[in-house]
Structure formats: C-alpha cells, structure tokens
C-alpha positions as CSV (number, residue, x, y, z in Angstrom):
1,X,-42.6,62.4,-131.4
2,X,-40.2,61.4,-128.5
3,X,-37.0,63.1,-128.5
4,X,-33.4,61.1,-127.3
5,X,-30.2,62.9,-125.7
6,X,-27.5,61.1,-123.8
7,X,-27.4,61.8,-120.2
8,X,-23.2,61.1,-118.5
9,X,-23.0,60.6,-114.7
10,X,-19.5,61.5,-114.0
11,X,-17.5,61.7,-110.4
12,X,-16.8,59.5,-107.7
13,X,-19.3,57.0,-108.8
14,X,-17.1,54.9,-111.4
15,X,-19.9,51.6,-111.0
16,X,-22.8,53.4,-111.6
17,X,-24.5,54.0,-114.9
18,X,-27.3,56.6,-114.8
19,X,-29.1,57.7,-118.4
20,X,-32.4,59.6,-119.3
21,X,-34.7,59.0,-122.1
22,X,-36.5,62.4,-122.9
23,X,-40.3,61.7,-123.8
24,X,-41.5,64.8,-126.2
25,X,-43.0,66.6,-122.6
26,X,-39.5,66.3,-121.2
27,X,-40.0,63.5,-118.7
28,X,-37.5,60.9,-117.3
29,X,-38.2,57.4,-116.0
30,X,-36.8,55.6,-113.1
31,X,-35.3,52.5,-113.7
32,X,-31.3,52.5,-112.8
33,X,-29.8,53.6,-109.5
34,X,-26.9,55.9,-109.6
35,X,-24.4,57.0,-106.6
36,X,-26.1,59.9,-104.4
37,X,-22.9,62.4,-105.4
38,X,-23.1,61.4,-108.9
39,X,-23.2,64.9,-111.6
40,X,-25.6,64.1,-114.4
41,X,-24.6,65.6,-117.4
42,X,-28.0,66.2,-120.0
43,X,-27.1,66.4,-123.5
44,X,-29.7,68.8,-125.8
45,X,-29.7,67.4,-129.6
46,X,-29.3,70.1,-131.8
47,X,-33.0,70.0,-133.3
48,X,-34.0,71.0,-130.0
49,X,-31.5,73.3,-129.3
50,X,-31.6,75.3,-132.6
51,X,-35.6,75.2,-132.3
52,X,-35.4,76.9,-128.9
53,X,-33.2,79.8,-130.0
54,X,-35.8,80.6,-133.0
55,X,-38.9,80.5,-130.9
56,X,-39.0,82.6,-128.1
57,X,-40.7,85.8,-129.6
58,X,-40.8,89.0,-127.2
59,X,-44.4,88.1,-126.6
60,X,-43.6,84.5,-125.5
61,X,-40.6,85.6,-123.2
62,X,-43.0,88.5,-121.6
63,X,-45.6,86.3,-120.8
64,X,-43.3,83.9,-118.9
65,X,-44.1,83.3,-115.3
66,X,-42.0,83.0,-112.3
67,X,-41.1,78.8,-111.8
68,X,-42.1,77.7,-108.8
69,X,-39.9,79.4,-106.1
70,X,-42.0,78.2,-102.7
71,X,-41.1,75.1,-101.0
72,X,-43.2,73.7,-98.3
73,X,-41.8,73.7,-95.0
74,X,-40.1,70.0,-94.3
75,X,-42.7,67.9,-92.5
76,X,-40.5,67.1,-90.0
77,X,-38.8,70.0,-89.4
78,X,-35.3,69.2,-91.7
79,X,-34.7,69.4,-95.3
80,X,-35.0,66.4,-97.5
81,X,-33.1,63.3,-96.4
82,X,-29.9,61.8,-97.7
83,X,-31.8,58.8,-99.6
84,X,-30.2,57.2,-102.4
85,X,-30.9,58.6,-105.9
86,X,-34.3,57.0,-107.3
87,X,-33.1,56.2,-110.5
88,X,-33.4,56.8,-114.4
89,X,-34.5,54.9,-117.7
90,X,-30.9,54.1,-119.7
91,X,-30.6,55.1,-122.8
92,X,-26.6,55.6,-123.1
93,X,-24.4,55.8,-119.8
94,X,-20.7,56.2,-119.5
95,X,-18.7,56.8,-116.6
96,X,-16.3,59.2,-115.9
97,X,-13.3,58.3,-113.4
98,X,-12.5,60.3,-110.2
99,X,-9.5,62.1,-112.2
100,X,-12.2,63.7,-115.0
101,X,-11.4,66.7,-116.6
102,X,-11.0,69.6,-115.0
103,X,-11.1,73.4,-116.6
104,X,-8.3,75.6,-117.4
105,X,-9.8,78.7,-116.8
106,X,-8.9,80.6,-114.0
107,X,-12.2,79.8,-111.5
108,X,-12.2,83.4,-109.3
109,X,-10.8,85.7,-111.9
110,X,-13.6,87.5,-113.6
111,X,-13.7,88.2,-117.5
112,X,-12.3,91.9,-117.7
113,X,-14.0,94.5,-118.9
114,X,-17.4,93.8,-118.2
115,X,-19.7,95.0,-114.6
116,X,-21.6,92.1,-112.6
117,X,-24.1,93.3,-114.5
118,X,-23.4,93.2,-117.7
119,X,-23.6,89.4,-117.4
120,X,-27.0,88.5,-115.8
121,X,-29.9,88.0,-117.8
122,X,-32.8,85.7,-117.6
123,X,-33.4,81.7,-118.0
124,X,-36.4,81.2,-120.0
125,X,-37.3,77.6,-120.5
126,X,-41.2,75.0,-120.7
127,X,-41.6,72.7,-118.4
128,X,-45.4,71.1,-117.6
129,X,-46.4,72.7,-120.6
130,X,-46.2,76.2,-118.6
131,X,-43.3,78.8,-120.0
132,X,-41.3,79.8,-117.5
133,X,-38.2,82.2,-115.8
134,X,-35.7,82.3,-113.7
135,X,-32.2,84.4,-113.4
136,X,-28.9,83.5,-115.0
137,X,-25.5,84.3,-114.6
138,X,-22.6,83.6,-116.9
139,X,-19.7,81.9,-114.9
140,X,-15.8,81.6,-116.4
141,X,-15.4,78.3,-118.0
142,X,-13.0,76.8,-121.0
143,X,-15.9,77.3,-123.8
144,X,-16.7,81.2,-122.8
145,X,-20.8,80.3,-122.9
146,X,-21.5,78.6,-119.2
147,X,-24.6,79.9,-117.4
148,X,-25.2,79.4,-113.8
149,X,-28.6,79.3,-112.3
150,X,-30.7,77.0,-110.2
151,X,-31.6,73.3,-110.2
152,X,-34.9,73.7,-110.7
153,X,-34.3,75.7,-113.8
154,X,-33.2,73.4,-115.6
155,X,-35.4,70.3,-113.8
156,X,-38.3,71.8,-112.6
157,X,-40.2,68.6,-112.3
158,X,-38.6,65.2,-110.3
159,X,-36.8,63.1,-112.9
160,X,-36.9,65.2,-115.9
161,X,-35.7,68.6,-117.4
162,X,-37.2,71.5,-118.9
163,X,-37.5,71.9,-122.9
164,X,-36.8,75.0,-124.6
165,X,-33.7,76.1,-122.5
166,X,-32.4,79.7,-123.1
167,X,-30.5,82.3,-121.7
168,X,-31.1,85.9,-122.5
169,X,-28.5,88.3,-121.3
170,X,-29.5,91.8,-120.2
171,X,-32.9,90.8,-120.7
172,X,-35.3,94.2,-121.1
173,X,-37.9,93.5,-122.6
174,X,-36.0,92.3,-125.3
175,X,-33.3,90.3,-126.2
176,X,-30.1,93.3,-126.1
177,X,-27.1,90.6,-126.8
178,X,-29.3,87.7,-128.4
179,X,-31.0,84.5,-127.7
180,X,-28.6,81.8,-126.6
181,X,-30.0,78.5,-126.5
182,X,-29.0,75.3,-124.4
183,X,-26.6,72.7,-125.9
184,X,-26.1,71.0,-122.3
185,X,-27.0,71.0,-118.5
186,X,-24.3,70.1,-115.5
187,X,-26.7,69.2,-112.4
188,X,-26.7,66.9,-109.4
189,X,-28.5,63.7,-109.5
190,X,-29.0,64.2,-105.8
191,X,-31.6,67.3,-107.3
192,X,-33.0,65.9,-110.4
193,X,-34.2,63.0,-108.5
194,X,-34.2,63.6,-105.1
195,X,-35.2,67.4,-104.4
196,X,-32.3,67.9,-102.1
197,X,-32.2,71.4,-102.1
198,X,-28.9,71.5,-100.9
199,X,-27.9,70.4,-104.3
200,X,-30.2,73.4,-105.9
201,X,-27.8,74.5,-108.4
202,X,-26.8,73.4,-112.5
203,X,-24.8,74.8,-114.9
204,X,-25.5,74.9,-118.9
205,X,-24.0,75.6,-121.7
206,X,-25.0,77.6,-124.8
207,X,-24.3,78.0,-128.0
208,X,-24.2,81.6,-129.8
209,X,-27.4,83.4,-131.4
210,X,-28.3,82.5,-135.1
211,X,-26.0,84.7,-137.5
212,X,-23.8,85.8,-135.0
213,X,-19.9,86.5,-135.5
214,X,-17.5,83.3,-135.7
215,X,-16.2,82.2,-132.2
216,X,-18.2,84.7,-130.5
217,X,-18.5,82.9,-126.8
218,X,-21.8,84.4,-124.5
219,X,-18.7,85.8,-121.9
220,X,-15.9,87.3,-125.0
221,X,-19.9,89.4,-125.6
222,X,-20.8,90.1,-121.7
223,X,-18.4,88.7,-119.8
224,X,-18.6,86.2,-116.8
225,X,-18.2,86.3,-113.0
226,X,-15.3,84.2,-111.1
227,X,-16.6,81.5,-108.9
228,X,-15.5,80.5,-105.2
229,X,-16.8,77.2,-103.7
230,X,-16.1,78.1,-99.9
231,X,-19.4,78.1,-98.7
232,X,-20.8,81.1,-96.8
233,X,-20.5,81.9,-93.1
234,X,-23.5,82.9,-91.1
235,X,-23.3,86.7,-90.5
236,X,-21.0,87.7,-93.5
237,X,-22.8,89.9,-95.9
238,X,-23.8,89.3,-99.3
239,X,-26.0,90.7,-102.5
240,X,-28.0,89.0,-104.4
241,X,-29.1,90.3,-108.2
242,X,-31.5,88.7,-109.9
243,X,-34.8,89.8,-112.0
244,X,-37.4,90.3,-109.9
245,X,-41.1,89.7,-111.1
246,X,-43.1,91.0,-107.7
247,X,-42.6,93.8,-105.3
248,X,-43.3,96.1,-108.1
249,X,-40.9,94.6,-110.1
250,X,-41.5,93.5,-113.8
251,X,-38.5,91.5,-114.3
252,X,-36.8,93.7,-117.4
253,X,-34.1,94.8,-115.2
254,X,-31.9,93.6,-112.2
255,X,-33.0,94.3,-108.6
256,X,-30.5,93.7,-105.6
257,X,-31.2,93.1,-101.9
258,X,-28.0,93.2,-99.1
259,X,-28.0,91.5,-96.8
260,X,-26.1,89.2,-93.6
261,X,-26.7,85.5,-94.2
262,X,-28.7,83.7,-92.2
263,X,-28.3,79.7,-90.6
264,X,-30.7,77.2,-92.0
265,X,-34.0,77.5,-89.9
266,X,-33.8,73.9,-89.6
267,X,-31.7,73.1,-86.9
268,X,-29.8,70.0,-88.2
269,X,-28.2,70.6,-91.3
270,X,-26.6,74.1,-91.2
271,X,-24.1,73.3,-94.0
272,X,-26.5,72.6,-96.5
273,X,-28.1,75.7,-97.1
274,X,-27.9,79.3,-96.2
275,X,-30.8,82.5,-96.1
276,X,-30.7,86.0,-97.3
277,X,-33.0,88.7,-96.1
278,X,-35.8,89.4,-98.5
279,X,-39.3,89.7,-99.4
280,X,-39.0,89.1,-103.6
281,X,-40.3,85.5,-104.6
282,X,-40.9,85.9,-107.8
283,X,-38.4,85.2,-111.2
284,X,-35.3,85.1,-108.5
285,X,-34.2,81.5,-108.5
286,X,-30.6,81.8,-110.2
287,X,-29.5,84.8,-108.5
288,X,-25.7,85.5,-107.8
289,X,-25.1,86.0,-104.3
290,X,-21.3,87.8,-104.2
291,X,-19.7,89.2,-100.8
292,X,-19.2,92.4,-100.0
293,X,-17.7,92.1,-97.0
294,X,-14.2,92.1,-98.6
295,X,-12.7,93.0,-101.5
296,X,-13.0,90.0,-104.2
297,X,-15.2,91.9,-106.3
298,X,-17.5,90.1,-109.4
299,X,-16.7,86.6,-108.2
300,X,-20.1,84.4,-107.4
301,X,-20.4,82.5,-104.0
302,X,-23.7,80.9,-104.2
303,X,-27.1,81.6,-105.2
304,X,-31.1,82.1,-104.4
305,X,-33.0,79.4,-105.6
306,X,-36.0,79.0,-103.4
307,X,-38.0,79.9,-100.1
308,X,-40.1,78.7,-97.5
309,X,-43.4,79.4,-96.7
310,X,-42.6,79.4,-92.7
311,X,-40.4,82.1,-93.8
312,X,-42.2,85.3,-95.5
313,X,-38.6,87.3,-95.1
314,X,-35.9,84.9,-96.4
315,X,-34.8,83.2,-99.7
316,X,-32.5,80.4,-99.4
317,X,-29.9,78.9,-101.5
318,X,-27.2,75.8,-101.3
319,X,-23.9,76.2,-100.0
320,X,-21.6,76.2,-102.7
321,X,-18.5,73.5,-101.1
322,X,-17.5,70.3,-102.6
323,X,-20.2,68.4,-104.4
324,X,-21.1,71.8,-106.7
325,X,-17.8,72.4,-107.0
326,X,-17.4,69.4,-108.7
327,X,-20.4,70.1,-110.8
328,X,-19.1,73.4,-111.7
329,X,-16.0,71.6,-112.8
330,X,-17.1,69.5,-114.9
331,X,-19.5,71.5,-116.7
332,X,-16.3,74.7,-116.7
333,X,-14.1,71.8,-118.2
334,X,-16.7,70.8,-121.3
C-alpha cells in the first residue's frame, strides 16, 4: 500500500511549489518544476518512522552493504550541468519566504563534553529493495537530534528517497546508544533530481529510541559537532572519519585518513567540489571532514560522499558555502 508524506521546498524560490508522493518502494514522480536552489524538505509519517526503529535487527544492520559510492567520470570532462530541477508529483507544497527560520543554536560551538567521536555512527536505510550504509554525524541544531550525512543517503535513486532511515551512533556491531529513526530529511532539490554532486549533502532528523528517557535529544546522549560553511581551500589539510567497509575494514568502528585537499579534477568548476587523499570506497559517504590545520577543533567543514573511477586515490565531497548552508539552516532551525 502506497505511503503519503508532505514534501516543503523552502528558500529563495517563493513561486515554486515542489511536493513528492511516496509510492510503497519509495519513488517520486516528475510532474512540477521547482527553482534549481530550492531545499526540499521530506516529511517521514510516523508509521514509517516508528516501523524503521523496530526493525533493523543486528543481523539486518550487519548484512548492509556499502550504497553506491562510485560515480562515473563526467562524459565530458565537467560535473553535471546547472539544468533546471526535473520536477516532482504534488501532493501538498507550501512555500517558505527568503526570511525562513533560522536556528538558535550556536552553528560552530560543539556540544561539550563529548569527542568527535563519540558522535558518529552509521546511516542505515533501503532503497531499490537493497539494505544499505553510509556514515553519520550528529550536527548542533535547535531539536538536539540532526544527523548530517550525504545526499545520496537519504535519495539514493533520482527523484525519490530511501525507506527505513536510521541512525545508529557508535555503531559496533551493535546498537551502543540506540536506534534512532528518521522523522524528516533537509536536502537540495538540485540533488534529489538532478545529481549535482555539488549539492551531495542532507540533513535529518530523528526521533529518540523506543523507551528511552523523556527529552532525551540524540546530541544531550552523544553530543554533536559545530558546523562552518566556508568552503575548503585547496592545500589546507583535513581528516575525514567515517566507517569504512574495505581496506580490511568491517565498518564496526571509525577509520580516519589525513590529508591536503585537492582541486576538482575537472577543470571548470573548482568551487563545487573538493578531493581527499584515499583509497577507502566502501560505507564512507557521510564522513566529516574537520581541519586540522588550525585550532577549531570538533567543528564539521564538509564531507566525503563519493569518488570517481578516473581517480583510484581520491574521494570527493561538496563544498560546504551558501546553498548547504541554507539547507543546514533550515533543517538546524526545525
């Protein structure tokens, strides 16, 4: 039986509607055009959001798979174009105006108390009926239970999202700190539609574990990483954390690479995204990247998402300006 959540484009796009209608396999039709900087805003109903935190057993998060992390190269030679968004089936739209909400939280200061670590876990979620992983981070935001990890996490196919959404922090095996399913994504249009993998990044919130405590948020339990929306500078260094599945990795802990960031390998749209120097390709996407050229400690800059296949020694992310700042905001404000 076909399932319905609400779907709220909000930004600079005040004359564009933009909805989804979720088909039981988690698939959304084009019909409506929305603005290419629109944020779509994906609603989880709570049938499906309680019936993902009950039914990922140990079994069924071990025999996850990595989502699919390798892009082909661009054809010609540049990263997808800057096409309009194809557009959605409406189901209920509203718009937001430019003023929308924004959070109150303080973006870069980090939840005290906690290590880098103590906050990463893993994204488990279906999509093509195939269970799947990626990494997670929880990010400051108003509610205390905002996730960060990549687009394709969260829409792994064009013009739909996953099913079964959940974040498992500390993930070892097991579930340490609980099972903490979706409520609602934060993503860009420009990726649920279009690819752009500039725009490879979403946000989502949760909601706490079955018989946990009263107001216990996911970050007042393992705490949460500032955020900076700066964007990265070719050279400066960075590590990323996420959990690796290959390179003799089984993905129940954290592995972190170091590296200088690298320009995009294709030549014409070095703001877009930026590379990190490493073999993994497996159960990364999501992965904080955080400076360590300077001081500023647990506060997340960007993120792996993907690869190339050109590219055997790299993993590529967005750069995290503007347009995801935006996103961030609204989903930090919700």
């Amino acid at each position: 039986m076909a399932t319905r959540t609400g779907s709220t484009l909000i930004g600079a796009a005040t004359c564009a509607t933009l909805a989804l209608t979720l088909m039981g396999a988690g698939a959304a039709t084009a019909a409506t055009t929305a603005e290419p900087t629109g944020t779509l805003r994906h609603t989880i109903s709570s049938t499906e959001t309680a019936a993902a935190g009950s039914t990922w057993s140990r079994a069924r998060m071990h025999a996850a798979v990595t989502n699919s992390f390798v892009d082909p190269d661009p054809a010609d030679g540049n990263p997808p174009a800057d096409d309009q968004d194809s557009a959605l089936t409406a189901t209920s739209t509203s718009d937001a105006s430019p003023g929308a909400a924004s959070p109150h939280v303080s973006e870069t200061t980090p939840v005290p108390g906690f290590t880098a670590n103590d906050h990463l876990g893993v994204v488990f979620f279906r999509s093509g009926g195939i269970d799947q992983r990626c990494t997670g981070n929880v990010v400051v935001s108003d509610s205390g239970n905002l996730v960060a990890t990549a687009g394709r996490c969260v829409s792994a196919i064009k013009d739909a999202f996953v099913t079964d959404l959940v974040f498992v922090p500390q993930y070892d095996g097991t579930a340490p700190k609980g099972i903490w399913p979706a409520t609602a994504v934060t993503v860009q249009s420009q990726w649920v539609t279009g690819r752009q993998v500039d725009f490879d990044t979403a946000f989502f919130q949760v909601k706490a574990p079955v018989g946990a405590a009263a107001g216990t948020t996911l970050s007042s339990n393992v705490g949460a990483s500032g955020v900076r929306f700066a964007g990265q500078e070719d050279d400066d260094d960075y590590r990323s954390t996420g959990y690796a599945l290959d390179g003799g990795h089984d993905g129940t802990k954290p592995i972190s690479v170091e590296s200088s960031v690298e320009p995009n390998p294709w030549m014409n749209k070095d703001y877009a995204i930026e590379g990190i120097e490493t073999d993994l390709r497996a159960g990364i996407s999501g992965s904080p990247w955080v400076n360590t050229d300077d001081d500023s400690g647990d506060i997340q800059r960007g993120m792996t998402t993907f690869a190339y296949h050109q590219f055997t020694h790299a993993a590529f992310g967005p750069q995290w300006t503007a347009t995801l700042h935006a996103t961030y905001r609204a989903a930090a404000a919700a």
